[in-house]
C-alpha positions in Angstrom: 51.4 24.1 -3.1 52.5 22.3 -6.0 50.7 18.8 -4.7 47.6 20.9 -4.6 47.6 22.2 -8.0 48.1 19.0 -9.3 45.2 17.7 -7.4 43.1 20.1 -8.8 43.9 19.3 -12.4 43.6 15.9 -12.2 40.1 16.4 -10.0 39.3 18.6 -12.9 40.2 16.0 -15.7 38.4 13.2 -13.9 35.2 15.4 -13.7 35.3 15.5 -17.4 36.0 11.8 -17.8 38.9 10.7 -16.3 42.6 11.6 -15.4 44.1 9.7 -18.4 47.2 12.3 -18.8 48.3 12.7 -16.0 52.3 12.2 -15.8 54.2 10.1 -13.8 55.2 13.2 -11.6 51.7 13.6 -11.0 51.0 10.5 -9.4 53.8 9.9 -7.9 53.4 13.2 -6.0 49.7 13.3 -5.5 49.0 13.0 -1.6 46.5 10.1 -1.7 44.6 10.8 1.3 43.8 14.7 0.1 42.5 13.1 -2.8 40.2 10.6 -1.1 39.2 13.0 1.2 37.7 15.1 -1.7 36.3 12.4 -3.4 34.6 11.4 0.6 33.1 14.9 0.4 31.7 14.6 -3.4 30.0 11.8 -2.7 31.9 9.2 -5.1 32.3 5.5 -5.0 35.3 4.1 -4.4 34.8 2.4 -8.1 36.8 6.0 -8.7 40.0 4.7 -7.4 40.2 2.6 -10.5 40.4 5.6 -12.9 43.4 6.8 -11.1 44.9 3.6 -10.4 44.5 2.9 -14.4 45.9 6.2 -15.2 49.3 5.8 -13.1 49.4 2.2 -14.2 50.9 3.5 -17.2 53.7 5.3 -15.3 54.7 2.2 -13.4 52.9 4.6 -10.4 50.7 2.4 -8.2 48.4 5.1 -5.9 48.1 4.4 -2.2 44.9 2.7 -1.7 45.2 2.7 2.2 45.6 6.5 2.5 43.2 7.3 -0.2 40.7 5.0 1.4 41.4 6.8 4.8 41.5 10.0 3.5 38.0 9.4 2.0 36.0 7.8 4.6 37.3 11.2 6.4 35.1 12.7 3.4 32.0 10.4 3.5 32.0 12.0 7.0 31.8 15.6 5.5 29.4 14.7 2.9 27.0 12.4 4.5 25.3 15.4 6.5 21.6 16.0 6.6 22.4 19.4 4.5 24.2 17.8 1.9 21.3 15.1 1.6 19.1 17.5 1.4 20.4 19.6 -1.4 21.8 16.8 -3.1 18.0 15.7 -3.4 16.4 19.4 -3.9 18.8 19.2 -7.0 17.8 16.0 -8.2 20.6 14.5 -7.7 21.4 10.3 -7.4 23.2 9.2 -3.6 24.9 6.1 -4.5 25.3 4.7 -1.4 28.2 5.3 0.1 27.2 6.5 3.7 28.0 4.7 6.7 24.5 3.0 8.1 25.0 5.4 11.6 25.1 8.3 9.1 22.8 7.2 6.8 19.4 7.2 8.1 19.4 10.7 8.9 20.7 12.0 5.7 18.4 10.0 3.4 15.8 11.2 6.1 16.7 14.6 4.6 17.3 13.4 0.8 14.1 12.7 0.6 12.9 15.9 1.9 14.7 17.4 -0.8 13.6 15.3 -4.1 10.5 15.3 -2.9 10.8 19.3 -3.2 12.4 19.3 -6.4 9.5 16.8 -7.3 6.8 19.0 -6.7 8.9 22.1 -8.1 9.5 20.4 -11.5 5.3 19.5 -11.6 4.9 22.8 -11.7 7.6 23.7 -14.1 6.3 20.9 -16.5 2.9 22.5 -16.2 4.3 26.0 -17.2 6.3 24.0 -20.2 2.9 22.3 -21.5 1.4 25.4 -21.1 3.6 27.5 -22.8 3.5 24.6 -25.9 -0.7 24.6 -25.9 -0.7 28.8 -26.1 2.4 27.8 -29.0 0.0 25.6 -30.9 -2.9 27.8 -30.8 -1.7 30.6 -31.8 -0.2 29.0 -34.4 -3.9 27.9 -35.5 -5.0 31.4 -35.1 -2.8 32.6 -37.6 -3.4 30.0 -40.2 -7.3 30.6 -39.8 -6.7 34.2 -40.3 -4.4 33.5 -43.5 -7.4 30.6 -44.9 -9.8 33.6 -44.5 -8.1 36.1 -46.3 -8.0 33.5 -48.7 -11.3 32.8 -48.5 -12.6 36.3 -49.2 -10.5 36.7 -52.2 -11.9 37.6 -55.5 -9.8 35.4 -57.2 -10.3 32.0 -55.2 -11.8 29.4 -57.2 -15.2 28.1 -56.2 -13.9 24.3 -55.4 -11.0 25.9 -53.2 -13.7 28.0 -51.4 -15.5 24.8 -50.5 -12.1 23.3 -49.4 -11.3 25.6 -47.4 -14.4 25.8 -45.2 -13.7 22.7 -44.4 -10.3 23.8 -43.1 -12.2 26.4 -41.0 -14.1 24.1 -39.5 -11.7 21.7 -38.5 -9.1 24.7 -37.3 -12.3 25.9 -35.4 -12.9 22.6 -33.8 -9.1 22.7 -33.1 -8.6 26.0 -31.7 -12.1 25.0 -28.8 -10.2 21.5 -27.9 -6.6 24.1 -27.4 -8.8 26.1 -25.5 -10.5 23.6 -23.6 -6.7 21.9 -22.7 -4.7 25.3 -21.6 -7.8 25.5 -18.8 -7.3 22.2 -18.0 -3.8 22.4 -17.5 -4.1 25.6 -15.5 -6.1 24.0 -13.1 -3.4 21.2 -13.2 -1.1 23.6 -12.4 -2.7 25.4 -9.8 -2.7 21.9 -7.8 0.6 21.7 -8.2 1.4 25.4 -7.0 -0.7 24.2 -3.9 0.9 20.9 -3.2 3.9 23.1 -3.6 3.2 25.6 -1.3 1.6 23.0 1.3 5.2 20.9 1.1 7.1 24.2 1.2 6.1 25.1 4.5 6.3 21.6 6.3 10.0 21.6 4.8 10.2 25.3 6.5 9.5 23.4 9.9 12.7 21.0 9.3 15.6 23.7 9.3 16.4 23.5 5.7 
């Protein structure tokens, strides 16, 4: 129990940036192949051995490479399913490698699957965000052609500023057809993307996922 709560800090610490407190207790205790077997199942590198063998380094501790390594190709296992590849790309997420070649065909098979998902879903999100940021501008237009005009009407505008802002008028006009003319445009875009969506959504249905 104790092993396993130290794990989890130091699991927790090296998430965050690395395990650099960690006592000499700790890593003198820490059962190795636990902690490469949870590393295996996350998907790391063995480049993360070297963070903990640099933080026990300063405790004299040296960590055992042979059951850590063990204990995470017992991980890779775990973690180089076609599920996991699959979500790991419908996140977005980066694979780095570290699946054995009889493994890895089939779970890259299903990686790409997934970021080609989360492609198409984030097409459609960017659509919705440039959208959003047209219908943000023009609005914004809207109001400061409303404010010129009141200006405009007012008794006690000069003549020179009247002719000024006209001009403003027109050009806010011109601006508010060419917001217009965009936000339609990028509803179609994004209607395209709905349906590539929707098309992809149902061939990934036909996979299992």
């Amino acid at each position: 129990m104790r092993t396993t709560r130290i794990l989890i800090v130091c699991a927790a610490a090296l998430a965050m940036g690395g395990c650099a407190s960690m006592s000499a207790e700790q890593c003198a205790m820490n059962d190795w192949a636990a902690v490469g077997y949870e590393d295996g199942a996350r998907g790391y590198t063995s480049d993360r051995f070297g963070s903990y063998r640099k933080s026990c380094a300063k405790h004299g501790v040296a960590p055992d490479f042979r059951a850590y390594q063990a204990g995470r190709d017992q991980g890779l296992v775990e973690y180089c399913r076609p599920s996991r590849g699959y979500n790991l790309g419908l996140s977005g997420g980066r694979y780095n490698g570290v699946c054995d070649a009889a493994l890895e065909e089939e779970f890259l098979d299903a990686y790409r699957v997934g970021h080609e998902l989360y492609s198409l879903r984030a097409n459609v999100d960017a659509a919705d965000r440039r959208i959003a940021a047209k219908k943000g501008e023009l609005e914004s237009v809207r109001e400061t052609i409303q404010s010129k005009e009141a200006e405009l009407l007012a008794p006690e505008t000069a003549v020179q500023d009247r002719v000024l802002l006209l001009a403003d008028l027109k050009e806010l006009s011109e601006r508010t057809g060419e917001l217009e003319a965009q936000i339609e445009d990028l509803i179609d875009e994004r209607a395209r993307h709905e349906y590539s969506l929707a098309e992809y959504e149902q061939t990934v249905a036909a996979y299992g996922f």
